[in-house]
DOVO-345669 format. One record per residue (C-alpha): x, y negated, z. Coordinates in Angstrom, 2 decimals. Each point is the difference from the previous one (the first is absolute). Layout:
<rs>
+---------+---------+---------+
!       x !       y !       z !
+---------+---------+---------+
!       X !       Y !       Z !
...
+---------+---------+---------+
</rs>
This chain:
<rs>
+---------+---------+---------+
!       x !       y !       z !
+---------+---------+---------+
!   -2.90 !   10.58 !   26.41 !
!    1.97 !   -0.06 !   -3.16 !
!    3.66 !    1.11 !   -0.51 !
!    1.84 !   -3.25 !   -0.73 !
!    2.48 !    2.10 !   -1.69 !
!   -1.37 !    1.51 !   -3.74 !
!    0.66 !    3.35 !    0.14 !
!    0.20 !    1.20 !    3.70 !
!   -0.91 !    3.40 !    0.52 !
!   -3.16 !    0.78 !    1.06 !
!   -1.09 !   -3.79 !   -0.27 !
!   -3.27 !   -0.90 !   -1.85 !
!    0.27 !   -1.62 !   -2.98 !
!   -0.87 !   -3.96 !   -0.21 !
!   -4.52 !    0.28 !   -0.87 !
!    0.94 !   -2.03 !   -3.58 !
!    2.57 !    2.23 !   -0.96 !
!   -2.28 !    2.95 !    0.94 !
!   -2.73 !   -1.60 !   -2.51 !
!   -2.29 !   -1.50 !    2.67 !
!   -2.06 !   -2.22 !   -2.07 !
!   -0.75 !   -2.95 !    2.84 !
!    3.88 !    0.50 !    0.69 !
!    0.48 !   -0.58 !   -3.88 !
!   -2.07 !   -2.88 !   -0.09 !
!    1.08 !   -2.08 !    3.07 !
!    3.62 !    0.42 !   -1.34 !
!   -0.61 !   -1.49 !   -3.31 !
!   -1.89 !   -2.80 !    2.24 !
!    3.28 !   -0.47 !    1.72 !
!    1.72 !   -0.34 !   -3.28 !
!   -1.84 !   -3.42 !   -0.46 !
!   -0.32 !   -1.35 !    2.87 !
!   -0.81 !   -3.57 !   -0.97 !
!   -2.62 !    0.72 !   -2.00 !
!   -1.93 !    1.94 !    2.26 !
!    0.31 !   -2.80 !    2.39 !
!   -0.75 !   -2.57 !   -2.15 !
!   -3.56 !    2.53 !   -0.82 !
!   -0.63 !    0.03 !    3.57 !
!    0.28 !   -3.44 !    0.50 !
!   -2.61 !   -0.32 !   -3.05 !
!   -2.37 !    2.26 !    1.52 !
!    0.00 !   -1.36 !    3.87 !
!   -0.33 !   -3.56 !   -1.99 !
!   -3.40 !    1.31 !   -2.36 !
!   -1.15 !    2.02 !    3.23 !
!   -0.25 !   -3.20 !    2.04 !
!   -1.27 !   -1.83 !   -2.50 !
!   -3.02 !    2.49 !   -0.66 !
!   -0.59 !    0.20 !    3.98 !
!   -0.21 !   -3.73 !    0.33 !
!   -2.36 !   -0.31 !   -2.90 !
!   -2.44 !    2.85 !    1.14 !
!    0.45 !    0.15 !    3.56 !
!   -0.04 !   -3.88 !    0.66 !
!   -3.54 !   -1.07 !   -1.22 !
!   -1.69 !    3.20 !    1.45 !
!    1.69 !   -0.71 !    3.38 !
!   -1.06 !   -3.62 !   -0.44 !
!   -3.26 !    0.85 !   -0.24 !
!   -0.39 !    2.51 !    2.95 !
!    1.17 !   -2.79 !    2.28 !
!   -1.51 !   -3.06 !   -1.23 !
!   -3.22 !    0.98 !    1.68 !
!    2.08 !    0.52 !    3.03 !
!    1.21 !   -3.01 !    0.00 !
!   -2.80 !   -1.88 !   -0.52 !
!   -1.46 !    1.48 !    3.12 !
!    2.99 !   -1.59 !    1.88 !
!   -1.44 !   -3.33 !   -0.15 !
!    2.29 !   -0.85 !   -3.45 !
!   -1.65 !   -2.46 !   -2.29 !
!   -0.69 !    1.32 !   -3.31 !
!    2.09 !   -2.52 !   -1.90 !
!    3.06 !    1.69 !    1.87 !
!   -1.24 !    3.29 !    0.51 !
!    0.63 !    1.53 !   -3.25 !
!    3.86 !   -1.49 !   -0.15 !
!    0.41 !    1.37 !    3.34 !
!   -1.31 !    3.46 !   -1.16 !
!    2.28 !   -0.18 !   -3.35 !
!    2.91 !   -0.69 !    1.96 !
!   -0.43 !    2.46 !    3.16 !
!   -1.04 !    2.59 !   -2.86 !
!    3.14 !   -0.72 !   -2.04 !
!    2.66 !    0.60 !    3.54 !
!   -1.97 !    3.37 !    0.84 !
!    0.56 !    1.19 !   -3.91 !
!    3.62 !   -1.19 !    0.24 !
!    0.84 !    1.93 !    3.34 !
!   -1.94 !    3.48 !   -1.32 !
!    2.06 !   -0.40 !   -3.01 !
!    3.53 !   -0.44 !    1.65 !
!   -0.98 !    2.51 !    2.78 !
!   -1.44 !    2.67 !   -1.80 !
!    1.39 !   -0.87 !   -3.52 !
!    3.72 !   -0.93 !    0.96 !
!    1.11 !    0.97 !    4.02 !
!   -1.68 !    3.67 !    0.08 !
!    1.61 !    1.03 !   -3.48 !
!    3.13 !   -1.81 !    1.00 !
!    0.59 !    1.69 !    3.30 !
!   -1.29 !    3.52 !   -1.03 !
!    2.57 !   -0.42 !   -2.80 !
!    2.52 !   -0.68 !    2.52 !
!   -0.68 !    2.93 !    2.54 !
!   -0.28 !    2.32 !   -2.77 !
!    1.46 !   -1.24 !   -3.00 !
!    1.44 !    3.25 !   -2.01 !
!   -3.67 !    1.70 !    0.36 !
!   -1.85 !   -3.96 !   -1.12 !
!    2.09 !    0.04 !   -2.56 !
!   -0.48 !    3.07 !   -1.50 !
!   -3.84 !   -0.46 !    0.55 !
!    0.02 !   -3.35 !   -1.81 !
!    2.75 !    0.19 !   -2.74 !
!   -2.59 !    1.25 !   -2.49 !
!   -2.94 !   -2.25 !    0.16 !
!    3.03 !   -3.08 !    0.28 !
!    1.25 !    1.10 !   -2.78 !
!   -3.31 !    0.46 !   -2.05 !
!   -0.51 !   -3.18 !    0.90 !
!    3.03 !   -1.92 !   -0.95 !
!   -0.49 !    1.97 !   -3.19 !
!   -3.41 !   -1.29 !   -0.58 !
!    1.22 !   -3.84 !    0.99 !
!    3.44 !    0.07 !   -1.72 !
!   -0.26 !   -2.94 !   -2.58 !
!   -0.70 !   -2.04 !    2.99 !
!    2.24 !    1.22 !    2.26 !
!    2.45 !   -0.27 !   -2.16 !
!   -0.42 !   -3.81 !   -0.73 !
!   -0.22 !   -0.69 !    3.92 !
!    3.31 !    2.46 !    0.91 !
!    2.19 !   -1.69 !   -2.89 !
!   -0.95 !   -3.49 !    0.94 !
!    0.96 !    1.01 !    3.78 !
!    3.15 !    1.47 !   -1.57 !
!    0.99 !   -2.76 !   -2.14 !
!   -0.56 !   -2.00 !    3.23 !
!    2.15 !    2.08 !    2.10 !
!    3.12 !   -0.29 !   -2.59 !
!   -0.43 !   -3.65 !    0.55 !
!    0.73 !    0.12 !    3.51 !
!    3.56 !    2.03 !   -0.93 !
!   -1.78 !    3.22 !    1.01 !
!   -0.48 !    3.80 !   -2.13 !
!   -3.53 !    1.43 !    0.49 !
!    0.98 !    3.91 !    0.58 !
!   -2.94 !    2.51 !   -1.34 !
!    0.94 !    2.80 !    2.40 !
!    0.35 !    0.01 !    3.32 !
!    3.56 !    0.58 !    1.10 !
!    0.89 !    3.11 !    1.92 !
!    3.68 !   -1.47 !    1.58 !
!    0.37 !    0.88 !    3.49 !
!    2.57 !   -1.79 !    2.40 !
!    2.76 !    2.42 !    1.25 !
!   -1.60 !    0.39 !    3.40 !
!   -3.55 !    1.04 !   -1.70 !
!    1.94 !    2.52 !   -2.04 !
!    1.70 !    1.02 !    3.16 !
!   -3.53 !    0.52 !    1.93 !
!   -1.73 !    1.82 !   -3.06 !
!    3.32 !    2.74 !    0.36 !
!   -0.40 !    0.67 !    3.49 !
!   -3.81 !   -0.36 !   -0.12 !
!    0.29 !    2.67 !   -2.96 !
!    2.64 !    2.39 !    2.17 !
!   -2.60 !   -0.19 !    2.61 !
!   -3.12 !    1.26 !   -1.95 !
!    2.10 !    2.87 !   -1.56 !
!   -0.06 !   -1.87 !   -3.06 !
!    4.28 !   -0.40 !   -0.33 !
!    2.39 !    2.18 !    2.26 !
!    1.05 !   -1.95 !    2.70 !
!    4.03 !    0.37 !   -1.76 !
!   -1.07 !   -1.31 !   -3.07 !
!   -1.71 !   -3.39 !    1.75 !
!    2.91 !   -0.48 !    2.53 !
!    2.38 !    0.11 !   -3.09 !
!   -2.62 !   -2.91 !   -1.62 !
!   -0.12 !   -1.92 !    3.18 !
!    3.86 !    0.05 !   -0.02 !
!    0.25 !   -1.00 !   -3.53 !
!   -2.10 !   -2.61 !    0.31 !
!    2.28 !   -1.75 !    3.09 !
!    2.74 !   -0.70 !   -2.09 !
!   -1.61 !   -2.82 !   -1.36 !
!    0.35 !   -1.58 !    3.54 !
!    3.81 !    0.89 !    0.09 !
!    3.27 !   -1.50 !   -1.00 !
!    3.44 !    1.03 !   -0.11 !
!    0.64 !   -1.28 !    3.59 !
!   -2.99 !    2.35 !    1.51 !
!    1.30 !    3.26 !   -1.70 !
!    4.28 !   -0.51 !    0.00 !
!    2.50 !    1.63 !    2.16 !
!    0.83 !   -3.13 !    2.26 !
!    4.10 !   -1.38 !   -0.17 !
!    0.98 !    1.37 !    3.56 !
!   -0.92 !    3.64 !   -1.38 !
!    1.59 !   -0.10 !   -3.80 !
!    2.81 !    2.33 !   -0.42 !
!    2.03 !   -1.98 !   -2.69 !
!    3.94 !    0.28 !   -1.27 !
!    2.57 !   -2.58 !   -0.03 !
!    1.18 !   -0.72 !   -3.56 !
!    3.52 !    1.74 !    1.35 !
!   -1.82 !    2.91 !    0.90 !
!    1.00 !    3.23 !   -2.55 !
!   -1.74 !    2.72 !   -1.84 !
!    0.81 !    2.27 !    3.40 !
!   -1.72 !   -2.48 !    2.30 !
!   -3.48 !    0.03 !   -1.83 !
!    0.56 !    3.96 !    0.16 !
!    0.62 !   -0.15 !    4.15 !
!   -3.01 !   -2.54 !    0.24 !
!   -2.59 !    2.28 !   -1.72 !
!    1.07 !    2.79 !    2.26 !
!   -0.60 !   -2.36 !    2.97 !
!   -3.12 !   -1.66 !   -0.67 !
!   -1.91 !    2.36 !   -2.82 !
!    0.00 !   -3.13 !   -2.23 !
!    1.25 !    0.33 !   -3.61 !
!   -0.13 !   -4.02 !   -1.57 !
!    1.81 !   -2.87 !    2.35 !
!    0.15 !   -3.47 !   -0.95 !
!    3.49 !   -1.27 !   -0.42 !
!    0.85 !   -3.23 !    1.69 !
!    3.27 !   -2.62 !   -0.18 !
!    1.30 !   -1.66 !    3.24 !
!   -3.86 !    0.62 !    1.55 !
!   -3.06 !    1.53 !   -0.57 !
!   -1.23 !   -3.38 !   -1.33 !
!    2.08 !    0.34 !   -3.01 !
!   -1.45 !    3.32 !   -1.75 !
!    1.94 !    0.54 !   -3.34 !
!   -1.66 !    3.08 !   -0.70 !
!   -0.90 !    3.40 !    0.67 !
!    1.54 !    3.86 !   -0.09 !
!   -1.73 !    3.04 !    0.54 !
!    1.55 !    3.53 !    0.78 !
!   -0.25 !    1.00 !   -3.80 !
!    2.28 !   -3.30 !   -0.85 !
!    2.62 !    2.12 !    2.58 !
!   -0.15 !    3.34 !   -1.10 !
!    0.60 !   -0.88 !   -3.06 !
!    3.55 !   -0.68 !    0.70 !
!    2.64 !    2.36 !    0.46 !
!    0.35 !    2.00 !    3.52 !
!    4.03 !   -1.26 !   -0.36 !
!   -1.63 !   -3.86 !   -1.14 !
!   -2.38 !   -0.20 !    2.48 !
!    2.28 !   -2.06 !    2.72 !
!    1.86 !   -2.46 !   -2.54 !
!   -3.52 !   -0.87 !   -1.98 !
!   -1.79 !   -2.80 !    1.83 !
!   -3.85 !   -0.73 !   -0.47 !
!    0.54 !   -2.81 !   -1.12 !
!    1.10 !    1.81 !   -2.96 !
!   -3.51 !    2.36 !   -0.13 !
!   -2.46 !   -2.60 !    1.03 !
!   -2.54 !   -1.04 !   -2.60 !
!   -1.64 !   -3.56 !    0.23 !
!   -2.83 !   -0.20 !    3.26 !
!   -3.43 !   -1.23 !    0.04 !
!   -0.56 !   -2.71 !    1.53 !
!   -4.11 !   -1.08 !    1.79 !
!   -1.24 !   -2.05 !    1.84 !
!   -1.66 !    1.08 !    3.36 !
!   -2.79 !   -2.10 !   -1.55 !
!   -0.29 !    2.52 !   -2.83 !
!   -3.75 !    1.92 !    0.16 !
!    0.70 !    4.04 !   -0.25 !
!   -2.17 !    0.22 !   -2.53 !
!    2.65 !   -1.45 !   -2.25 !
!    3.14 !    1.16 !    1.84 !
!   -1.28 !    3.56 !   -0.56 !
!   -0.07 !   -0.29 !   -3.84 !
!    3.52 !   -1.45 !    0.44 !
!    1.33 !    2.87 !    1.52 !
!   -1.65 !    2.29 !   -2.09 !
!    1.41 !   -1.38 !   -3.36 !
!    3.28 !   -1.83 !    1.34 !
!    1.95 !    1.86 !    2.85 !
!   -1.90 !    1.77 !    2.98 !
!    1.51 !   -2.31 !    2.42 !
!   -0.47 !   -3.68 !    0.35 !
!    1.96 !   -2.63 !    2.67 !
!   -2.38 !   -2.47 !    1.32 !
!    1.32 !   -3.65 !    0.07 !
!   -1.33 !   -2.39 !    2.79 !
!   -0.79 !   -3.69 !   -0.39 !
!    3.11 !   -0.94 !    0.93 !
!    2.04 !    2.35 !   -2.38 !
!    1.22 !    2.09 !    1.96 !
!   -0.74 !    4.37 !    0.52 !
!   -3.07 !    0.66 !    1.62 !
!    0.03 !    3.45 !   -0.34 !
!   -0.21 !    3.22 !   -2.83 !
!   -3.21 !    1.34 !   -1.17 !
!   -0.14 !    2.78 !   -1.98 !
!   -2.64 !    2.00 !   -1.88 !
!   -0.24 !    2.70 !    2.73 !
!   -0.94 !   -2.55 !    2.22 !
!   -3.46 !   -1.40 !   -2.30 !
!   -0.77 !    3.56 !   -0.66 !
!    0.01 !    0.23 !    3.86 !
!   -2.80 !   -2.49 !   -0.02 !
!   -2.47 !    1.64 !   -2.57 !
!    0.52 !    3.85 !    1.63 !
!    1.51 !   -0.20 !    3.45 !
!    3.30 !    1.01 !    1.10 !
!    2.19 !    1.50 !   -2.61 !
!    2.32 !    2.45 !    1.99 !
!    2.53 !    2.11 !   -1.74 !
!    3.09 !    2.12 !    0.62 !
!    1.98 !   -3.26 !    1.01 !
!   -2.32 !   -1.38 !    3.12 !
!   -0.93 !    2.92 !    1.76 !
!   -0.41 !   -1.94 !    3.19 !
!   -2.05 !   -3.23 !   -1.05 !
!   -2.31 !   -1.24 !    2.28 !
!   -3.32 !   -0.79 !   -0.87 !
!   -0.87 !   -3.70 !    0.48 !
!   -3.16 !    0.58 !    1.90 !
!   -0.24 !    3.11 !    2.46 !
!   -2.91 !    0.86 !    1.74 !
!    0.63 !    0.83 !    3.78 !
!   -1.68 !    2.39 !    2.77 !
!   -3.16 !   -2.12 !    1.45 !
!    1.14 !   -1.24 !    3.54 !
!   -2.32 !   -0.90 !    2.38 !
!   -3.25 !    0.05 !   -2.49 !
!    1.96 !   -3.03 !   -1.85 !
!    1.05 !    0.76 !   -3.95 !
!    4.29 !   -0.09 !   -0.27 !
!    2.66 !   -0.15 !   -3.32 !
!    3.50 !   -0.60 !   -0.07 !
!    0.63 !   -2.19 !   -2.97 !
!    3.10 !   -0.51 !   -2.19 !
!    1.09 !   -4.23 !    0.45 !
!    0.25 !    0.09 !   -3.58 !
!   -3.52 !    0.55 !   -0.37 !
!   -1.98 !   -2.41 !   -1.39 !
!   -2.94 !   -1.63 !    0.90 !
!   -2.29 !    0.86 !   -2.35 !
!    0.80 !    3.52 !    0.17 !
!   -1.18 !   -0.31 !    3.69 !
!   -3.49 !   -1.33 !   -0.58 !
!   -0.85 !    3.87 !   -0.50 !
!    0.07 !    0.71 !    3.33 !
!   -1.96 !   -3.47 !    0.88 !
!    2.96 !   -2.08 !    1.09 !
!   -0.88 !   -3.80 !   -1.52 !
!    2.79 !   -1.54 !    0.53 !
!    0.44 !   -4.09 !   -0.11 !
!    1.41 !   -1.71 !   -2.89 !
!    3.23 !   -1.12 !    0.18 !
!    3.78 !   -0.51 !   -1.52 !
!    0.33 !    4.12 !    0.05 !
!   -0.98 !    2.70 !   -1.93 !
!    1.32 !    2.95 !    1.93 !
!   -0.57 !    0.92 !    3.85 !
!    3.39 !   -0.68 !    0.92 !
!   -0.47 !   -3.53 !   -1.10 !
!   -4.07 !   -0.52 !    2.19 !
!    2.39 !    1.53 !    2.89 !
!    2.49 !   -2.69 !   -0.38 !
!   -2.41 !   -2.87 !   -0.39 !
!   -2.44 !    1.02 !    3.06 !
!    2.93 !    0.27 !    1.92 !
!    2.15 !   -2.75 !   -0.99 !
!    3.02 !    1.03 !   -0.31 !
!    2.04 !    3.75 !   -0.87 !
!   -1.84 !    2.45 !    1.44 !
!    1.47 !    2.32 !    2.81 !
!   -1.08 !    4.08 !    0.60 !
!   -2.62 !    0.08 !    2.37 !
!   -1.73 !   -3.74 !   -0.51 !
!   -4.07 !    0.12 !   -0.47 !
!   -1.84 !   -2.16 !   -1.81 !
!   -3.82 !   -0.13 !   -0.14 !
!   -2.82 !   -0.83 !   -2.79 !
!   -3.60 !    0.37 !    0.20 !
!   -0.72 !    3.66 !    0.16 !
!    3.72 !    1.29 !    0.11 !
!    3.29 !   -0.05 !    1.99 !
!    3.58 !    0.50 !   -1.83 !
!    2.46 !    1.15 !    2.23 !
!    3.69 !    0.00 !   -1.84 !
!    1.86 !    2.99 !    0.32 !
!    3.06 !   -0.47 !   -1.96 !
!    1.89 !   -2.70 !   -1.64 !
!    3.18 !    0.63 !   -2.48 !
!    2.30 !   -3.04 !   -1.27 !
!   -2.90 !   -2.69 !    1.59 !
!   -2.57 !    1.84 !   -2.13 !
!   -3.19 !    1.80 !    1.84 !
!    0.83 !    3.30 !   -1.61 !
!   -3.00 !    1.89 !    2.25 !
!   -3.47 !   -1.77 !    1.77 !
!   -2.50 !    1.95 !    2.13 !
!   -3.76 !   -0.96 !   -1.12 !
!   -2.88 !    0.53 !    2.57 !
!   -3.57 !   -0.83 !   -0.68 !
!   -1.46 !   -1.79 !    3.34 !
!   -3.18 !    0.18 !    1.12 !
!   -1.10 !   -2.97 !   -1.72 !
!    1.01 !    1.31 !   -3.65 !
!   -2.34 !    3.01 !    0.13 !
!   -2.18 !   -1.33 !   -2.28 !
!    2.05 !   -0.90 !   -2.37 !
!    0.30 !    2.20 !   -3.18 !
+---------+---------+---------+
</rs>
C-alpha cells in the first residue's frame, strides 16, 4: 500500500514518480480519458466486425452438413446454418471478447491496466485521425444535451471516502493514527452548525448592561471565562460583548463606577443554522466569540472558538477547567456487559463511536433522546431502553440530564 500522504517517512514513493515506465504510461492514459475510450470502443467495434466476417461462414459451413443430416431441406438448410453460425460467433465474441476482459479488469484493475496501457495506447496512436472524427462528433453531441465531456477521470472523493482512506491508511501504518483522527475530525465539521458546537443559554455566563468593570473581574475569577456577552433587560437582547482585557484596562479606583456597557464592543450575531465551516473563519478574522441567534430571535447560546477547536483535536483543557469532565467515559465491565457514563450534553453523533445508533428525532444532544423516549423531564434514576443498550439517568440539574449511565445489552454485542 501507498502512503496517501507525499512525503511520509519511510513510505514508498508513488511507481510514476519513481520512473516506472507502465506507471508513466497509464497516467498519461488517465490524462485523456475520452479518447482512450472512444479507441476502445473503435477496436471492440473492428474486432467484432472481423470475427463475424471470418468466423461466420467457416462456422456455417461446419454445420450445414449437420444440419442437413437432421432431416432439413436443402433450400432451408444453408439459411439455417448462416444464422445458427452467426449467434455462436456473436456469443464467442461477447464472452471471450467483451465479459472475460471486462471482469478480469474489474477484479484486478490497477495490474490490467498497467498490462494494457501500452498496446491501448499504440493503438489509439495508430487510429487517431479516426478516432478523433468519431470522439468530437460524440463530443459535439454531448454539448448539445447541456453536458461537458471531461478528458480525465476525476479523483473527488465524498467526505466519508476521505474519512475511510484516513483510518484505512492509520491502520496499515501508512499515517499515525493522531494525524488521521485529527483528518476524520476535520472533516465532521462539514456536518456541523453553530447549534451542534455552542455553549447552550442555560450555561452562558453573561453581564447585565449595569454590571461594572469590577463585576467582569469577580466573574472571570468564578468561572475561568475571560469574554461575556452583554445583555439589556434579558439575555435575548445582547448589545455586545466585554472581555477581561476591556476591564483591566480601567483604573483599580474606576473599576466600580465604569459599567460594561461602557467597554463592550459590537457582538456577533449567527444563526444556529450557520455550518462551522464558516463560523470558524468568522471567529478567526472577526472576534473569537460569536452569539448564536435562534429562529425566533432570541439567544440560543455562545460559541466560541475554543469550542470548534474542541471539535477538530478533542478537549482543550487549560489552567481554567481543571475539573472538566469528559463527555464520554468508559466504565469498569460489569457483568461481561460493556459500561460509560456519558456527559447529557453529548451529542449524538459523537456517540456512534462506541456503536450507539440512535433514532432520528427533534434532538441533537442525549439530554434531548432522554426527554423524548421518556416523554416528559427526566428524573435521576429513570431507564430507558434501545436496541442493544439501556440508559439509566443519574443526575439531572435545572430539568437538564446533566449525567446518563450507558450499558451495552446482550443484544448490542455485535454492534461496532
Amino acid at each position: 500500500m501507498f502512503s496517501c500522504v507525499p512525503g511520509e517517512r519511510g513510505a514508498p514513493a508513488p511507481p510514476a514518480e519513481a520512473g516506472d515506465r507502465r506507471a508513466i504510461g497509464l497516467r498519461k492514459a488517465l490524462r485523456r480519458l475520452s479518447f482512450e475510450l472512444s479507441g476502445a470502443q473503435l477496436g471492440i467495434t473492428v474486432t467484432s466486425l472481423v470475427v463475424g466476417m471470418l468466423a461466420e461462414p467457416a462456422l456455417s459451413r461446419l454445420l450445414s452438413p449437420v444440419v442437413t443430416a437432421l432431416g432439413v431441406p436443402a433450400s432451408a438448410a444453408t439459411g439455417i446454418a448462416v444464422l445458427v453460425g452467426l449467434l455462436l460467433a456473436t456469443v464467442l465474441q461477447m464472452v471471450i471478447g467483451e465479459l472475460v476482459p471486462k471482469n478480469w479488469a474489474i477484479s484486478r484493475p490497477l495490474q490490467v491496466a498497467r498490462a494494457v496501457a501500452a498496446p491501448q495506447r499504440a493503438f489509439t496512436a495508430a487510429c487517431r485521425p479516426v478516432i478523433s472524427v468519431l470522439n468530437g462528433t460524440a463530443n459535439r453531441l454531448v454539448r448539445a444535451l447541456g453536458l461537458e465531456p471531461t478528458e480525465e477521470l476525476a479523483h473527488a472523493h465524498t467526505p466519508g471516502e476521505l474519512a475511510f482512506l484516513a483510518r484505512h491508511s492509520a491502520k496499515a501504518g501508512a499515517i499515525a493514527p493522531d494525524a488521521a483522527l485529527l483528518f476524520v475530525r476535520t472533516l465532521s465539521l462539514a456536518d456541523l452548525t453553530a447549534e451542534s458546537v455552542m455553549t447552550p443559554r442555560v450555561d452562558v455566563a453573561a453581564l447585565h448592561q449595569d454590571a461594572t468593570a469590577a463585576d467582569v473581574v469577580n466573574l472571570t475569577r468564578a468561572t475561568g471565562f475571560s469574554r461575556f456577552p452583554v445583555y439589556r433587560g434579558s439575555l435575548d437582547e445582547v448589545t455586545g460583548t466585554v472581555t477581561l482585557k476591556d476591564a483591566l484596562g480601567v483604573q483599580s479606583a474606576r473599576r466600580t463606577a465604569v459599567t460594561v456597557a461602557h467597554l463592550a464592543g459590537p457582538p456577533l450575531l449567527v444563526p444556529e443554522t450557520l455550518p462551522a465551516e464558516r463560523l470558524l473563519e468568522q471567529l478567526r478574522h472577526r472576534q473569537p466569540m460569536a452569539i448564536v441567534i435562534d429562529e425566533y430571535g432570541g439567544t440560543a447560546g455562545v460559541v466560541t472558538l475554543e469550542d470548534i477547536v474542541e471539535e477538530i483535536v478533542g478537549e482543550v483543557r487549560d489552567e481554567h477547567d481543571p475539573g472538566a469532565t469528559p463527555e464520554l467515559l468508559a466504565l469498569p465491565a460489569a457483568g461481561g456487559r460493556s459500561a460509560w457514563l456519558a456527559d447529557g450534553r453529548a451529542r449524538l453523533d459523537q456517540l456512534e463511536s462506541i456503536g450507539l445508533d440512535a433514532p432520528h428525532g427533534p434532538y441533537e444532544t442525549l439530554a434531548g433522546l432522554l426527554a423524548d423516549l421518556l416523554g416528559k423531564i427526566p428524573e435521576a434514576g429513570e431507564q430507558v431502553e434501545l436496541p442493544g443498550w439501556e440508559l439509566t439517568v443519574q443526575a439531572v440539574d435545572r430539568h437538564r440530564t446533566t449525567r446518563v449511565r450507558l450499558v451495552r445489552t446482550a443484544g448490542g454485542q455485535g454492534q461496532r
